[in-house]
C-alpha positions as CSV (number, residue, x, y, z in Angstrom):
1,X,-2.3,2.4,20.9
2,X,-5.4,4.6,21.2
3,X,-3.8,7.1,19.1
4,X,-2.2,4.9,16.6
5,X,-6.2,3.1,16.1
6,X,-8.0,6.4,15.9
7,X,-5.6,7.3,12.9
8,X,-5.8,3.7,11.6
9,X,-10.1,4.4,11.4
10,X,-9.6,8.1,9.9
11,X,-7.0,6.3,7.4
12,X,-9.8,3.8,6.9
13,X,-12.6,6.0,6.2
14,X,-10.4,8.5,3.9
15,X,-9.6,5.5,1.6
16,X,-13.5,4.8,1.7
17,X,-14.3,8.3,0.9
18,X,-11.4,8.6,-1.7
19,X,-12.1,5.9,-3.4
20,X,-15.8,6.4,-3.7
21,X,-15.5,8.9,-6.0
22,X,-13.8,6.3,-8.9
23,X,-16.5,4.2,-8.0
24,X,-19.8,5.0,-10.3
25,X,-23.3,4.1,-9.0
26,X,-24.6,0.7,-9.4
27,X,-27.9,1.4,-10.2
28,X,-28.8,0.0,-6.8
29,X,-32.1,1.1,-4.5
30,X,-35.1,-0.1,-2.7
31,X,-38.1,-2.1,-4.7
32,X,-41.0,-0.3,-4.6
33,X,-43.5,2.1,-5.7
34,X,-41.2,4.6,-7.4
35,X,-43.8,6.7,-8.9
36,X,-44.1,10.9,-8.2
37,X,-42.1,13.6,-8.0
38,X,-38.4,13.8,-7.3
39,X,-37.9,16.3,-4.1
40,X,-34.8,17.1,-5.3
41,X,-35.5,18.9,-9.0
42,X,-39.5,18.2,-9.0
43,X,-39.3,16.0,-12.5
44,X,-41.5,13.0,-12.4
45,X,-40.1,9.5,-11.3
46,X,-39.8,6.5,-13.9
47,X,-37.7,4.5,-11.6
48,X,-35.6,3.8,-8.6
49,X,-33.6,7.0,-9.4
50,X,-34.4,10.4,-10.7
51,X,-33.3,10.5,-14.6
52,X,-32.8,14.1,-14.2
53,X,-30.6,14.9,-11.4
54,X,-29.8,11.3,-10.2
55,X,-31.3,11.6,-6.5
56,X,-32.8,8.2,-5.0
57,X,-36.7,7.7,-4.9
58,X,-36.6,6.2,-1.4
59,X,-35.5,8.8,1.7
60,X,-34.7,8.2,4.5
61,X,-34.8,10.3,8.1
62,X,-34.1,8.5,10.7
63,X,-30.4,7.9,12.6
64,X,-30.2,4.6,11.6
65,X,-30.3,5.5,7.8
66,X,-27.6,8.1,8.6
67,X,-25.2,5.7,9.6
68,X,-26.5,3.4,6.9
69,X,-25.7,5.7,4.5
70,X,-22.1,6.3,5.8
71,X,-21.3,2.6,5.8
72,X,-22.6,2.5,2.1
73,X,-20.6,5.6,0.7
74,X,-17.8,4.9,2.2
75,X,-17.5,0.6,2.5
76,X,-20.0,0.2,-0.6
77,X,-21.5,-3.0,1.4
78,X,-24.6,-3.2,-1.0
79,X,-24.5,-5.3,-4.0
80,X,-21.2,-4.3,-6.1
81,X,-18.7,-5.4,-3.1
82,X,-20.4,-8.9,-2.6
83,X,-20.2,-9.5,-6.1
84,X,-16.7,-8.2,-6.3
85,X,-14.9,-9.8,-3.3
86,X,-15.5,-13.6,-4.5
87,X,-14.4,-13.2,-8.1
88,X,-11.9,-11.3,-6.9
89,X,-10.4,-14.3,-4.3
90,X,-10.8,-17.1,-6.6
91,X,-11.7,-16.5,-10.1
92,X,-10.0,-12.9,-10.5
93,X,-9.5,-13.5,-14.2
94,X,-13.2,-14.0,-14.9
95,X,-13.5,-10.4,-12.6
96,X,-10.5,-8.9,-15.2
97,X,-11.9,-9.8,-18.6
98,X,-15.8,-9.0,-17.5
99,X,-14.8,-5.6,-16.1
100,X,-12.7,-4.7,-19.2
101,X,-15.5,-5.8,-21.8
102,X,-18.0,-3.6,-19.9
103,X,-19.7,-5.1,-16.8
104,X,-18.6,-2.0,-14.9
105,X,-21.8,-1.5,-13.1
106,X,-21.9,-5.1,-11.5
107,X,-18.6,-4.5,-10.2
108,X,-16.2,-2.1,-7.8
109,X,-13.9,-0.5,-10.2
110,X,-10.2,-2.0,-9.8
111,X,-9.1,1.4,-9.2
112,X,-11.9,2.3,-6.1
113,X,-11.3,-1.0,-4.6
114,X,-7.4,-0.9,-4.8
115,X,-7.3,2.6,-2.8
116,X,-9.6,1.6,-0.6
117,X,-7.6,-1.4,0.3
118,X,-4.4,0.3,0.6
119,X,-6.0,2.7,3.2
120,X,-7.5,-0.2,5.0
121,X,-4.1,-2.4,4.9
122,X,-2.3,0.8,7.2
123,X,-5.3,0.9,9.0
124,X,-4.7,-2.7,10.1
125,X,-1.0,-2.1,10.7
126,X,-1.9,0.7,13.0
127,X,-4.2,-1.5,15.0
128,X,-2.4,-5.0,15.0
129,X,0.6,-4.4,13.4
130,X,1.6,-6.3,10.3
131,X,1.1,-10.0,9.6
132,X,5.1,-10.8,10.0
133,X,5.9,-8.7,12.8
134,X,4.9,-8.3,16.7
135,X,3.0,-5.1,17.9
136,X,1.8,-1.9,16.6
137,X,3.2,-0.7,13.2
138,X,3.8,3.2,14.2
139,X,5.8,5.6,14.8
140,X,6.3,5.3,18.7
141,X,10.2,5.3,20.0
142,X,11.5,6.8,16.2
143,X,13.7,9.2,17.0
144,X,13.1,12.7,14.3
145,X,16.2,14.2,14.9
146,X,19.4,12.2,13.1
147,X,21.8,11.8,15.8
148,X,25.2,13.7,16.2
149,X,28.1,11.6,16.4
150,X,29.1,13.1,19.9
151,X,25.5,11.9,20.6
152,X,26.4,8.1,19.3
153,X,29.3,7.9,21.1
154,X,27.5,9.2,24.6
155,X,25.0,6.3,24.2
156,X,28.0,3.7,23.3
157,X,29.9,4.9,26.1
158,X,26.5,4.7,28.6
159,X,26.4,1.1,27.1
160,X,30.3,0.7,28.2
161,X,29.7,1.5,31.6
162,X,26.5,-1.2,32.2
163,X,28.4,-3.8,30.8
164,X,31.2,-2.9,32.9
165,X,28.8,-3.0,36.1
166,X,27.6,-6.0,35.3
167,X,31.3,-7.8,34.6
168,X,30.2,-8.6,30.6
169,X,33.1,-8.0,27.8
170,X,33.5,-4.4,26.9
171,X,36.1,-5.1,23.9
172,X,33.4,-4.9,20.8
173,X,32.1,-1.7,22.6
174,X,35.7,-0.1,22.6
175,X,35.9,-0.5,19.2
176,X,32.8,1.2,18.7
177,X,33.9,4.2,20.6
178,X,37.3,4.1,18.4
179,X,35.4,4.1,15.5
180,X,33.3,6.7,16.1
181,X,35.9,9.0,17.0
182,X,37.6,8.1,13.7
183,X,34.8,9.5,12.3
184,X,34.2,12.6,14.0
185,X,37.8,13.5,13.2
186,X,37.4,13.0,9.5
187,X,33.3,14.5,9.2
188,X,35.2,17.5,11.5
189,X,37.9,17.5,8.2
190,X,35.4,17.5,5.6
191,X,33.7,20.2,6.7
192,X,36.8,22.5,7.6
193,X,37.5,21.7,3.7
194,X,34.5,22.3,2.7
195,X,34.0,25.8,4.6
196,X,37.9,26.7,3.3
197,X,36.3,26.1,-0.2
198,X,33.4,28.2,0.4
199,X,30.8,25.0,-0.2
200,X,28.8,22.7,1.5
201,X,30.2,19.3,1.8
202,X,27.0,17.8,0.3
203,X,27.5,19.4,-2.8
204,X,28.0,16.8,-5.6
205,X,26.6,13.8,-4.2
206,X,23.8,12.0,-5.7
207,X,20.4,11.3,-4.1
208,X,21.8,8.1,-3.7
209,X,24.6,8.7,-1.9
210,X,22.6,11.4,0.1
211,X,20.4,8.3,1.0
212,X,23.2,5.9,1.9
213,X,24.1,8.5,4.4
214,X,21.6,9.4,6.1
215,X,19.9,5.5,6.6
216,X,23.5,5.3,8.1
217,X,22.9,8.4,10.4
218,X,19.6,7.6,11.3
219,X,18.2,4.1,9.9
220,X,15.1,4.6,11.6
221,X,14.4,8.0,10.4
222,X,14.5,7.0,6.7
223,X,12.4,3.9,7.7
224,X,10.0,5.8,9.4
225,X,10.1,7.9,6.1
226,X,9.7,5.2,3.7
227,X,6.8,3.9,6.0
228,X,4.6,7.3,6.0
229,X,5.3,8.2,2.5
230,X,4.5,4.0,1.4
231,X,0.3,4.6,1.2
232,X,1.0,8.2,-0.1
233,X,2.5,7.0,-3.2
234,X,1.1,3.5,-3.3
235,X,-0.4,4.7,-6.5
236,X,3.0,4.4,-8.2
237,X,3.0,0.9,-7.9
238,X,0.2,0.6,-10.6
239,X,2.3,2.4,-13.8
240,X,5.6,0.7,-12.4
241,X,3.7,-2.6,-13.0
242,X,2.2,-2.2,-15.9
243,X,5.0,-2.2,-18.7
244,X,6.0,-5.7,-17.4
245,X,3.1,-6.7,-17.8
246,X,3.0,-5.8,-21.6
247,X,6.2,-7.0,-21.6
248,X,5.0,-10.6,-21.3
249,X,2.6,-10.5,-24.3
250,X,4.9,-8.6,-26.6
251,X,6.2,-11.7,-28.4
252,X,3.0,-12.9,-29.4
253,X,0.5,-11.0,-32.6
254,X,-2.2,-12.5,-31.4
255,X,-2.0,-10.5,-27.3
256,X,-1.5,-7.6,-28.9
257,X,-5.2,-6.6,-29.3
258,X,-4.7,-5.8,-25.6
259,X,-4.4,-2.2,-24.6
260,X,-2.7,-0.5,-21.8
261,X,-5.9,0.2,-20.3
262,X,-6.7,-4.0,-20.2
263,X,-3.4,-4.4,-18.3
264,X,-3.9,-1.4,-16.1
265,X,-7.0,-3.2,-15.1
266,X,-5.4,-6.6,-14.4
267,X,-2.4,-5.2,-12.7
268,X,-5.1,-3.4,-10.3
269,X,-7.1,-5.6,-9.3
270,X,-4.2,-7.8,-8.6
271,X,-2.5,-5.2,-6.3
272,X,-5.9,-4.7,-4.5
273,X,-6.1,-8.4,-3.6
274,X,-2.7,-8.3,-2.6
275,X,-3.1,-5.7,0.1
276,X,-6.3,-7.4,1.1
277,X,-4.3,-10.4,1.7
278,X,-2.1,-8.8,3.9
279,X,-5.2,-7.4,6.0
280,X,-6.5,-10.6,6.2
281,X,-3.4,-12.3,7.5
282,X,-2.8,-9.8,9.6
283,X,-5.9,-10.6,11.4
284,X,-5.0,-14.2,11.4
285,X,-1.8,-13.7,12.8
286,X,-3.1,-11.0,15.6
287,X,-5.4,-14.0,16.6
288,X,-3.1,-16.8,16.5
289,X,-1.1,-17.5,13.4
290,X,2.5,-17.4,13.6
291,X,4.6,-14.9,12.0
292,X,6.2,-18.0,10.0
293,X,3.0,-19.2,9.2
294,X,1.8,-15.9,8.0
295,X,5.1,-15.3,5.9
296,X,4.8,-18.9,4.4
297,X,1.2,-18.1,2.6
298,X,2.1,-14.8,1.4
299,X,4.9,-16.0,-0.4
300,X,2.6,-19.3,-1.6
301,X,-0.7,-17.9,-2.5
302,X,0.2,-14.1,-4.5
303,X,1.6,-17.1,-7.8
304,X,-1.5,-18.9,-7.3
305,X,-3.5,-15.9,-7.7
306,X,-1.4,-14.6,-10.4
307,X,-1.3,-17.9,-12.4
308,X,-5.4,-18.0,-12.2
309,X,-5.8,-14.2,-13.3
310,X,-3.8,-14.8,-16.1
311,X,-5.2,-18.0,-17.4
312,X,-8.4,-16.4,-17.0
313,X,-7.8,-12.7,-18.0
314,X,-6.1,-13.6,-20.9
315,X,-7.9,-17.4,-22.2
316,X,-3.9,-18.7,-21.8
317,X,-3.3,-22.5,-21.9
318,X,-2.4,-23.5,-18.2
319,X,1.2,-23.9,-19.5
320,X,1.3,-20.3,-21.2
321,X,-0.1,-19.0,-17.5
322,X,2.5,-20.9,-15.5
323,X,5.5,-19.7,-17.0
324,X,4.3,-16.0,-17.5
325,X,3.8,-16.4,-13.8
326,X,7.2,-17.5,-13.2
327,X,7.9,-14.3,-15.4
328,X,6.0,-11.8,-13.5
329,X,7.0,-13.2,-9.9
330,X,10.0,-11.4,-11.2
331,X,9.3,-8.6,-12.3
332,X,7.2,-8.1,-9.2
333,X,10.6,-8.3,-7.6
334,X,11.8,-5.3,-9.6
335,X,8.5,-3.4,-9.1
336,X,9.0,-3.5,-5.6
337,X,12.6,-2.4,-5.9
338,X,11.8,0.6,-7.8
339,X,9.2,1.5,-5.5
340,X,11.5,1.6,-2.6
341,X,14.1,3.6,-4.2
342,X,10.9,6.2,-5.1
343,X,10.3,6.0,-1.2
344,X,14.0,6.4,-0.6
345,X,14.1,9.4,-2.7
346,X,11.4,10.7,-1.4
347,X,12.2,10.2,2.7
348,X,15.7,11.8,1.4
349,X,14.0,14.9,0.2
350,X,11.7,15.6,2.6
């Protein structure tokens, strides 16, 4: 648990850090008399900041700024996230059409915010462990190594001799054993036939296929895979999203003043409030929500949301938001889909 929460913070901060550098400055700083010299580059102060090299007016040197300063280049608390985080929750349309017709100072850019959540949702697994499921989310117990069949049978026939101990039905577990012999004797044939033909017996088969047999090898490999390789490439999610998005508005002349960017933007912010919802409830549910409970509003509130940022975003009639909704809660499905198979692909490669 130590372990898995000391990688959860560096995960945390990395995100912070990453996704600072998206973020431009908001033009924030300390009233004052901001008159003088810069002590950076020596030109003479007009305001809060230098106009010449960009360095704040106001330094600090004590310990207390030092650790003020990490928590502000890294969670951005000042100004821009408070102004941010409400719009975001309940009127994310009004956030999506303001940031795409140029308040980008009031406001943490969708793509800052959305890494920074996506570091901070693993985070939270590592500590608690997901909103839906018991315990730490890491890799403790996985085993690295795919198991041999002579391997799978040793543990099946372990298994066979408890149950035997303790009188319980060994029938199902015999089967098992059969099985697996079956399938030594015909792996041992493939590759006989494929050393007689001077190739592996790989050769041929698709990534798929690869796939399909090594989750059946070692399921908990590839989902160990899929899980490390899921914030890595969280990214992806964005362009997979966006195309169904234009998709909705493609009928209509009037939507298609809308550029890729504008969707881009709304598809962002709508991923980073999605991964903030799952932080959220998976501090609810570490303090006392039930898994159920937990499950219930994430498959309630994401439409909601959706329906709201669209009415807004856009200026769609209710109607026109509710069924593009409907729509999109769909393609979401697909999204995710895709993504998987891209993790798939990837755990299968690497």
């Amino acid at each position: 648990m130590v372990g898995g929460g000391i990688e959860g913070v560096g995960d945390a901060l990395t995100g912070g850090v990453i996704a600072r550098q998206f973020e431009p400055g908001a033009g924030e700083a300390h009233d004052g008399d901001h008159g003088g010299a810069c002590l950076n580059c020596g030109a003479e102060l007009t305001g809060p900041y230098c106009h010449r090299c960009g360095q704040p007016a106001h330094i600090h040197r004590s310990l207390a700024a030092f650790w003020h300063d990490l928590a502000h280049g890294v969670l951005h608390f000042e100004g821009k996230i408070w102004r941010t985080l409400p719009l975001l929750a309940w009127r994310p349309g009004d956030l999506t059409r303001r940031y795409i017709e140029g308040e980008r100072a009031r406001f943490v850019s969708p793509m800052a915010l959305f890494l920074f959540s996506v570091f901070l949702m693993f985070a939270m697994f590592n500590f608690v462990g997901g909103p839906f499921t018991a315990g730490e989310w890491n890799a403790d117990g996985i085993t690295t190594t795919p198991l041999t069949i002579e391997q799978k049978i040793d543990r099946v026939q372990g298994e066979r001799a408890k149950a035997v101990a303790a009188g319980q039905g060994i029938a199902s577990l015999n089967l098992t054993i059969q099985a697996l012999h079956d399938q030594a004797a015909r792996q041992a044939a493939r590759k006989a036939s494929g050393t007689a033909a001077g190739v592996e017996s790989d050769d041929g088969q698709s990534w798929f296929e690869r796939a399909y047999h090594h989750a059946k090898e070692n399921p908990q490999l590839l989902a160990y895979k899929v899980q490390t390789n899921a914030y890595k490439f969280s990214w992806m999610l964005i362009p997979i999203s966006v195309p169904f998005v234009w998709l909705l508005f493609l009928h209509r002349r009037r939507y298609r003043a809308f550029r890729a960017y504008d969707h881009t933007v709304f598809v962002t912010y709508s991923l980073a409030f999605m991964t903030l919802l799952l932080v959220v409830l998976s501090l609810l549910h570490a303090a006392f929500v039930p898994a159920a409970l937990a499950g219930l509003a994430f498959i309630l509130i994401p439409p909601v949301h959706i329906c709201r940022q669209l009415h807004g975003a856009y200026a769609l009639s209710w109607f026109s938001a509710l069924w593009r909704t409907l729509v999109l809660v769909v393609f979401a499905g697909f999204d995710l889909l895709l993504f998987l198979l891209l993790l798939v692909a990837l755990g299968v490669m690497h």
